[in-house]
N, CA, C and O atoms as CSV, one atom per row, in Angstrom:
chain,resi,resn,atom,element,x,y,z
A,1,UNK,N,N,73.451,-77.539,71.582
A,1,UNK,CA,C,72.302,-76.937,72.195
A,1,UNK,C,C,71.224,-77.966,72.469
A,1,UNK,O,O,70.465,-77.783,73.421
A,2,UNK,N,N,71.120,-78.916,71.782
A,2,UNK,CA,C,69.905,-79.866,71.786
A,2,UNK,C,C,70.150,-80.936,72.968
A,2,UNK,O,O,69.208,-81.487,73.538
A,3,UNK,N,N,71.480,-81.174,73.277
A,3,UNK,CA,C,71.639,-81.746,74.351
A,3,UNK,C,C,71.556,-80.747,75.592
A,3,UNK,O,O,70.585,-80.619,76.337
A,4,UNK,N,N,72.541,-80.192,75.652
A,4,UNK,CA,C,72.785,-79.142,77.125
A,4,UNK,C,C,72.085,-78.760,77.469
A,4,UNK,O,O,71.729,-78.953,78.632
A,5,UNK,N,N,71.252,-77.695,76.319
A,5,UNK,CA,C,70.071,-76.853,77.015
A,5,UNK,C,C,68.657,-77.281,76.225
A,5,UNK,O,O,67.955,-76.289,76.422
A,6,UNK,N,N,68.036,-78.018,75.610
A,6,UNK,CA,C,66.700,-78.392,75.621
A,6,UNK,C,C,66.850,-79.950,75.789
A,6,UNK,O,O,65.915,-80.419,75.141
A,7,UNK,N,N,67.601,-81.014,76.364
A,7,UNK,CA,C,67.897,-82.166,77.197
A,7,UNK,C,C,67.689,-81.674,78.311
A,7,UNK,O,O,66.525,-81.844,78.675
A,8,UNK,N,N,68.315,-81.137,79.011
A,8,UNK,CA,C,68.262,-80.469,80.328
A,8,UNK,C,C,66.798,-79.928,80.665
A,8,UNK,O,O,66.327,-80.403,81.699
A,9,UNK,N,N,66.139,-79.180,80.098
A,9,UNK,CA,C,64.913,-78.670,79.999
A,9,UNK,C,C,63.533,-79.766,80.308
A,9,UNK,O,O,62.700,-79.994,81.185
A,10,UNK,N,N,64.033,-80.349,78.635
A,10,UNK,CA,C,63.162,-81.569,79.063
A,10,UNK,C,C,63.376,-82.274,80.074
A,10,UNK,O,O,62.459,-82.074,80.870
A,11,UNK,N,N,63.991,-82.882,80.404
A,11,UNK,CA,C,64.445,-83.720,82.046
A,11,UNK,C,C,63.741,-82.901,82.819
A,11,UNK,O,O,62.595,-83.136,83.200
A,12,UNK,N,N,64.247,-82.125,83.026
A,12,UNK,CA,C,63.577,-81.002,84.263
A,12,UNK,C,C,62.156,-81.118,84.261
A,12,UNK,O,O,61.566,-81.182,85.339
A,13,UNK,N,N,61.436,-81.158,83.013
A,13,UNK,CA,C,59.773,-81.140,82.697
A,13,UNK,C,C,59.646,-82.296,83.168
A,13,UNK,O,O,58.747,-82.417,84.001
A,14,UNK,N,N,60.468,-83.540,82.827
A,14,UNK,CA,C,59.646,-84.882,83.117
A,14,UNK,C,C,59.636,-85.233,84.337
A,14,UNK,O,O,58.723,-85.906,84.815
A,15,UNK,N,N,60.986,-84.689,85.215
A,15,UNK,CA,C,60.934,-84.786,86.433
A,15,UNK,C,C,60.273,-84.139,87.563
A,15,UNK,O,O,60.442,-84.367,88.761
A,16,UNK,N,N,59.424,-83.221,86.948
A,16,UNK,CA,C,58.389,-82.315,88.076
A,16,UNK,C,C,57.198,-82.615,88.724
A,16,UNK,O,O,56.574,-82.057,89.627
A,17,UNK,N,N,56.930,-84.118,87.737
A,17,UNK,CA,C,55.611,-84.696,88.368
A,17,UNK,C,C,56.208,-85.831,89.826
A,17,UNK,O,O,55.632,-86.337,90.789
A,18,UNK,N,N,57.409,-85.838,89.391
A,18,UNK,CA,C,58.124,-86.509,91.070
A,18,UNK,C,C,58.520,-85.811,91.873
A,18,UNK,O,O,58.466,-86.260,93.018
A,19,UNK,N,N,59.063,-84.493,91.697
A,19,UNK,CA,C,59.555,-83.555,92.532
A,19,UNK,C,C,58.444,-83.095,93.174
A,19,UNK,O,O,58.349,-83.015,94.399
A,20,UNK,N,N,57.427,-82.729,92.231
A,20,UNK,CA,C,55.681,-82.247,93.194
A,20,UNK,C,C,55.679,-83.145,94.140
A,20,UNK,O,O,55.756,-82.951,95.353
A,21,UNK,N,N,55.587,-84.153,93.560
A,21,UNK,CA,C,55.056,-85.380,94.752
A,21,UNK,C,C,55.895,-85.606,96.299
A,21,UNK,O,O,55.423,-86.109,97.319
A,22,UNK,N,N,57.462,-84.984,96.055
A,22,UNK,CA,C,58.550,-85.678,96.503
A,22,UNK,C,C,58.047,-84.204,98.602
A,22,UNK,O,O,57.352,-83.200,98.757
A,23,UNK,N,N,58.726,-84.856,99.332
A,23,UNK,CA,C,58.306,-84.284,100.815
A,23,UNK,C,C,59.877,-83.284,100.566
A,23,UNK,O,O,59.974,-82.187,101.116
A,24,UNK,N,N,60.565,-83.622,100.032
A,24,UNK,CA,C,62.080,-82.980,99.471
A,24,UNK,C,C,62.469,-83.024,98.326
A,24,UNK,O,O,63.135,-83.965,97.896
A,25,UNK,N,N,62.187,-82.207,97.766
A,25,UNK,CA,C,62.059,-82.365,96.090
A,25,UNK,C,C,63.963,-81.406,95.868
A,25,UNK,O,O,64.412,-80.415,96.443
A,26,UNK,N,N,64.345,-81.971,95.203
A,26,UNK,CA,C,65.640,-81.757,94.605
A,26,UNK,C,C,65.980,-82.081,93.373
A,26,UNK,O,O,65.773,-83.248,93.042
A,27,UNK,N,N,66.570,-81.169,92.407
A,27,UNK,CA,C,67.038,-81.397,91.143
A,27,UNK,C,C,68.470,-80.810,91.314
A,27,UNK,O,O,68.691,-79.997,92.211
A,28,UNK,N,N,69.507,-81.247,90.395
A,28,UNK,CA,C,70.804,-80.639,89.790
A,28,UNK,C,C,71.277,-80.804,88.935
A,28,UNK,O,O,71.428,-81.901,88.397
A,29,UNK,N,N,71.725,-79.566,88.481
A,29,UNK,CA,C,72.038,-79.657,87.353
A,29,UNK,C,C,73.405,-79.204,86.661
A,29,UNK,O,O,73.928,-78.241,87.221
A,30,UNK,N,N,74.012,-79.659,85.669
A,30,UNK,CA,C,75.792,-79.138,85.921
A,30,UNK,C,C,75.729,-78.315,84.475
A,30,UNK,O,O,75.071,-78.476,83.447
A,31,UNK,N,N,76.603,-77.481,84.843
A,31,UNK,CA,C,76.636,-76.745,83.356
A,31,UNK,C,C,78.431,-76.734,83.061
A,31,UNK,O,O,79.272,-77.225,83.815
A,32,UNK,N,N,78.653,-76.123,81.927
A,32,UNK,CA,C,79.773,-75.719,81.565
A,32,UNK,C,C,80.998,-74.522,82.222
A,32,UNK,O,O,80.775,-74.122,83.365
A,33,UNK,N,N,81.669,-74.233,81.835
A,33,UNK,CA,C,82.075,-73.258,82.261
A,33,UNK,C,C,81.675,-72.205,81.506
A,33,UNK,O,O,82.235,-71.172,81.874
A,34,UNK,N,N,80.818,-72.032,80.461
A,34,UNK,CA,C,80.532,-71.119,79.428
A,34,UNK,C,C,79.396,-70.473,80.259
A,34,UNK,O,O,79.056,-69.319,79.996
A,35,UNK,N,N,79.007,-70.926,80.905
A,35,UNK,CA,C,77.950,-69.950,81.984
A,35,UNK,C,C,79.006,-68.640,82.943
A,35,UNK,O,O,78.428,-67.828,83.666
A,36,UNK,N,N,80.126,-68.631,82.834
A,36,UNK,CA,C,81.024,-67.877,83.480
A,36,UNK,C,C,81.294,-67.224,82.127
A,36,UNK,O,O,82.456,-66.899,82.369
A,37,UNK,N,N,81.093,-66.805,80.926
A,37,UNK,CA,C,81.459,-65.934,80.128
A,37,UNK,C,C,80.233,-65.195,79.716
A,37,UNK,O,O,79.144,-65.587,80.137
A,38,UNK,N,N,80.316,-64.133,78.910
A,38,UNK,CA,C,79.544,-63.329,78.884
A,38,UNK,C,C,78.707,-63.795,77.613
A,38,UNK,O,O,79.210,-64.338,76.630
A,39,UNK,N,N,77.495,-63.535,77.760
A,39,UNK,CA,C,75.864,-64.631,76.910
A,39,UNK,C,C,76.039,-63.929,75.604
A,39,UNK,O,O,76.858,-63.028,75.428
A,40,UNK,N,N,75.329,-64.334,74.818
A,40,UNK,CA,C,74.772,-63.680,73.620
A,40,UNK,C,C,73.623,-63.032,73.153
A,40,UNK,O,O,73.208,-63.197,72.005
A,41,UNK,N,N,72.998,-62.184,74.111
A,41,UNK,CA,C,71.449,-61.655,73.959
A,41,UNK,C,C,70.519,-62.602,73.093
A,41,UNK,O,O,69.778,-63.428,73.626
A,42,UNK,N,N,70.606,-62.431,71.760
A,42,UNK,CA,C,70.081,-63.204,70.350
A,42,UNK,C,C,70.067,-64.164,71.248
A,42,UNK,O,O,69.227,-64.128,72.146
A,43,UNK,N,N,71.156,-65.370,71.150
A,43,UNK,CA,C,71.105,-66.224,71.600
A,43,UNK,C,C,69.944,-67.070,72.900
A,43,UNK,O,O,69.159,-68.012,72.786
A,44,UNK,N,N,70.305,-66.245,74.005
A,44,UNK,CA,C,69.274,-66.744,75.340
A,44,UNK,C,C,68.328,-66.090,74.616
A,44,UNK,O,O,67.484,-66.735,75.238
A,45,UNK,N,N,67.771,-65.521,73.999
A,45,UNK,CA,C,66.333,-65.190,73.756
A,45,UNK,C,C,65.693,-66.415,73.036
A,45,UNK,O,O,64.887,-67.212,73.517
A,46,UNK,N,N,66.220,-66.397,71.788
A,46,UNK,CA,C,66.038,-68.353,71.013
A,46,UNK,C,C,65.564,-68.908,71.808
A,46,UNK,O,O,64.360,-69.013,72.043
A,47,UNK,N,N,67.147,-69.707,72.786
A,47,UNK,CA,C,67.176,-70.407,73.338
A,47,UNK,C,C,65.498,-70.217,74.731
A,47,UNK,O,O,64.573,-71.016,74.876
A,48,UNK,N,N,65.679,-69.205,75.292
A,48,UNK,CA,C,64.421,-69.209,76.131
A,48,UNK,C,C,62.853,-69.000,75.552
A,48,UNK,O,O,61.904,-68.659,76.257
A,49,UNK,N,N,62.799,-69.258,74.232
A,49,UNK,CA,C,61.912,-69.249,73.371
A,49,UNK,C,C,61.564,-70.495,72.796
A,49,UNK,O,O,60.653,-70.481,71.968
A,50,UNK,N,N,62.078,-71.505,73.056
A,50,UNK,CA,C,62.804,-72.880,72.836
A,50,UNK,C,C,62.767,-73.245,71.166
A,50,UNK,O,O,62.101,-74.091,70.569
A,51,UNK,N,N,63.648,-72.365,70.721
A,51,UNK,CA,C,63.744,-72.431,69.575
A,51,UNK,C,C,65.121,-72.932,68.923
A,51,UNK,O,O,66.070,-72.185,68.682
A,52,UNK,N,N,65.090,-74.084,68.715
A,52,UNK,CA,C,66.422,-74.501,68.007
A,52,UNK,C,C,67.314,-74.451,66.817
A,52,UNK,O,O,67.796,-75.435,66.257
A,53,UNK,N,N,67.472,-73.295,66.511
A,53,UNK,CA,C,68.059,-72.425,65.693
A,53,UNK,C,C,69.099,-73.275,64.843
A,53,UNK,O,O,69.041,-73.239,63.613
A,54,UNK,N,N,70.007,-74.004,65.476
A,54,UNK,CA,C,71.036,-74.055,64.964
A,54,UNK,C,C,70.766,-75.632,63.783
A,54,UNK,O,O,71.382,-76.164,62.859
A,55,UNK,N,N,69.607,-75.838,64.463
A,55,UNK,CA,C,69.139,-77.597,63.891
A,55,UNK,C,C,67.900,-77.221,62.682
A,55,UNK,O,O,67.460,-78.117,61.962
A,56,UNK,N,N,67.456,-75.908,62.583
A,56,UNK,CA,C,66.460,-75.839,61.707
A,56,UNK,C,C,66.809,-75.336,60.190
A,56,UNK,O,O,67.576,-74.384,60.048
A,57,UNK,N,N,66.190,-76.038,58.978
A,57,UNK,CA,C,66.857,-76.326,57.832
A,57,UNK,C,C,67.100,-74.583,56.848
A,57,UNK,O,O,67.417,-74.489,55.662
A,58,UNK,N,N,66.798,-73.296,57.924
A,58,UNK,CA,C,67.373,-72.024,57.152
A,58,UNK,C,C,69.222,-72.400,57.868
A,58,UNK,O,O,70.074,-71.512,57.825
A,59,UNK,N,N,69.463,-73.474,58.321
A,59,UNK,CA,C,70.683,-73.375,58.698
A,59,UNK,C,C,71.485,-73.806,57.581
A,59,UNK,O,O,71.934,-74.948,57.677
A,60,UNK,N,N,71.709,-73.281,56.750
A,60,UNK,CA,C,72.452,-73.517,55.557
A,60,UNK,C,C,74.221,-73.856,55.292
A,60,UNK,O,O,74.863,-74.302,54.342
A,61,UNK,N,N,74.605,-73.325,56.828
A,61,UNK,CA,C,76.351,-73.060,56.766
A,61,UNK,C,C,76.766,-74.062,57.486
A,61,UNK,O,O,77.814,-74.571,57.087
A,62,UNK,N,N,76.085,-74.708,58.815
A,62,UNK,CA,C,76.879,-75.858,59.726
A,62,UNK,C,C,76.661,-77.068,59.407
A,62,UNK,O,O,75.591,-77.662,59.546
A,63,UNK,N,N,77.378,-77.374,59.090
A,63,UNK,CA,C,77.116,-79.351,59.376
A,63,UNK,C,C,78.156,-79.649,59.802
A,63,UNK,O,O,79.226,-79.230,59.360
A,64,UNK,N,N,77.983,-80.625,60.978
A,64,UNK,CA,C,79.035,-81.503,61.135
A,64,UNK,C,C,80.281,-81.193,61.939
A,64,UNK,O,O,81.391,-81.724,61.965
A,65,UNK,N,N,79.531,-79.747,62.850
A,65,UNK,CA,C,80.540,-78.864,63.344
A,65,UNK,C,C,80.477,-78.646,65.008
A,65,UNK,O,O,79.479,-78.381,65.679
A,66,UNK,N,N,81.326,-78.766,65.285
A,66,UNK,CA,C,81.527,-77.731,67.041
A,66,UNK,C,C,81.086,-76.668,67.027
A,66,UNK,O,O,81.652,-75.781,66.388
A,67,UNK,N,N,79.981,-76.447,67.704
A,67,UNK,CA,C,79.590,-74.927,67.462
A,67,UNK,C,C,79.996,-74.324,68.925
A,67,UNK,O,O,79.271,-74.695,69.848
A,68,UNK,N,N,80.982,-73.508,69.221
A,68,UNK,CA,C,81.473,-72.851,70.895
A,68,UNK,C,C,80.964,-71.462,70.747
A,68,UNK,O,O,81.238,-70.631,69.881
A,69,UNK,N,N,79.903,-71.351,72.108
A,69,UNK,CA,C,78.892,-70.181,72.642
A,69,UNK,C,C,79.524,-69.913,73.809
A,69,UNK,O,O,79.003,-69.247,74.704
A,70,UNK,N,N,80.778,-70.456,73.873
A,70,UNK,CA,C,81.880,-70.334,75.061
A,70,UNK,C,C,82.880,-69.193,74.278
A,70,UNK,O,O,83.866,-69.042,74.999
A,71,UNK,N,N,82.942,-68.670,73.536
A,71,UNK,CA,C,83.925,-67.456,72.845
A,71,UNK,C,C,85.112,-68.130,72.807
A,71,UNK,O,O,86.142,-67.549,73.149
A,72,UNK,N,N,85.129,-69.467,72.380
A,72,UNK,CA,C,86.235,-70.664,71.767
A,72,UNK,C,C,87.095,-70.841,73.578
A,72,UNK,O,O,88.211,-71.360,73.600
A,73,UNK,N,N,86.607,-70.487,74.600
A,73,UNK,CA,C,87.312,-70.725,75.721
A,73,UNK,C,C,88.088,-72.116,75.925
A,73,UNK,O,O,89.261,-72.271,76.262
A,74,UNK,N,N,87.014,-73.185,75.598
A,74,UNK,CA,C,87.282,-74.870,75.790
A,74,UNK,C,C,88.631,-75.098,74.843
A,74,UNK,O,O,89.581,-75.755,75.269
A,75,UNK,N,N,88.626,-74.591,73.728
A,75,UNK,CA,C,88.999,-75.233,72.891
A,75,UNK,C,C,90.688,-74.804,73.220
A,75,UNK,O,O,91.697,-75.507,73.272
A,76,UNK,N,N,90.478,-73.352,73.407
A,76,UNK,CA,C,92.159,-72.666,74.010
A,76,UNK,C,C,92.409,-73.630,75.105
A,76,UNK,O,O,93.306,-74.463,74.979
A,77,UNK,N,N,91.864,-73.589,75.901
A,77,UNK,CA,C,92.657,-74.003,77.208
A,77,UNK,C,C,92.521,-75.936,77.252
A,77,UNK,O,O,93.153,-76.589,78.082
A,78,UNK,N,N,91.765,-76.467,76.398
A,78,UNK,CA,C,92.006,-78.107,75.905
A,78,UNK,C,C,92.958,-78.282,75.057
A,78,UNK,O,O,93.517,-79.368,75.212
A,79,UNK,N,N,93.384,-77.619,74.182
A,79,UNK,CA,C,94.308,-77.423,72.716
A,79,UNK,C,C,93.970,-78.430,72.511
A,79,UNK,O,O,93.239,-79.228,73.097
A,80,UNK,N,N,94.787,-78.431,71.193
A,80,UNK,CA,C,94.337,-79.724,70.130
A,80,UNK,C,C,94.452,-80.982,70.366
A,80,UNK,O,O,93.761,-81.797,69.754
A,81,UNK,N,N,95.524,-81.414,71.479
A,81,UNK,CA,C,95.431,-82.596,71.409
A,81,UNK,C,C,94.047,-83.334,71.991
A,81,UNK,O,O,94.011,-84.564,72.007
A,82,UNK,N,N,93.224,-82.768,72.337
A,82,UNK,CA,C,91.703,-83.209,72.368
A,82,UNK,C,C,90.931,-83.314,71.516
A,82,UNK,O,O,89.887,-83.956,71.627
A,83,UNK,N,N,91.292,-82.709,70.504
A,83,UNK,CA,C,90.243,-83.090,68.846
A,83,UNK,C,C,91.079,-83.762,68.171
A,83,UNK,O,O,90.776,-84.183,67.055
């Protein structure tokens, strides 16, 4: 999350004082295929709250982990020989 979606975010913020300026202002941006599955309410709310949930220290259960908000899609259709 801290990369994809508040990396992305920020970029976007830093880049608006050039895009104002710009006579053709253009940004893009690439996402996953996890934007084609169905969201997690909870989730985009956090997330559009810019709250980083998964990095703040009531996070007691993850370390050190893949966390998939893709409903494990990547991981089926990569199989293992990618991890």
């Amino acid at each position: 999350m801290a990369v994809n979606f508040f990396g992305t975010v920020a970029r976007l913020d830093g880049l608006r004082p050039l895009l104002l300026g710009s006579p053709s202002p253009r940004a893009v941006l690439v996402s996953s295929m996890a934007a084609l599955m169905p969201s997690d309410e909870e989730l985009v709310g956090l997330l559009s709250a810019a709250d980083a949930w998964l990095g703040g220290e009531e996070n007691t259960h993850v370390c050190g982990q893949i966390i998939y908000v893709d409903g494990g899609s990547d991981v089926v259709l990569r199989g293992d020989a990618v991890w």
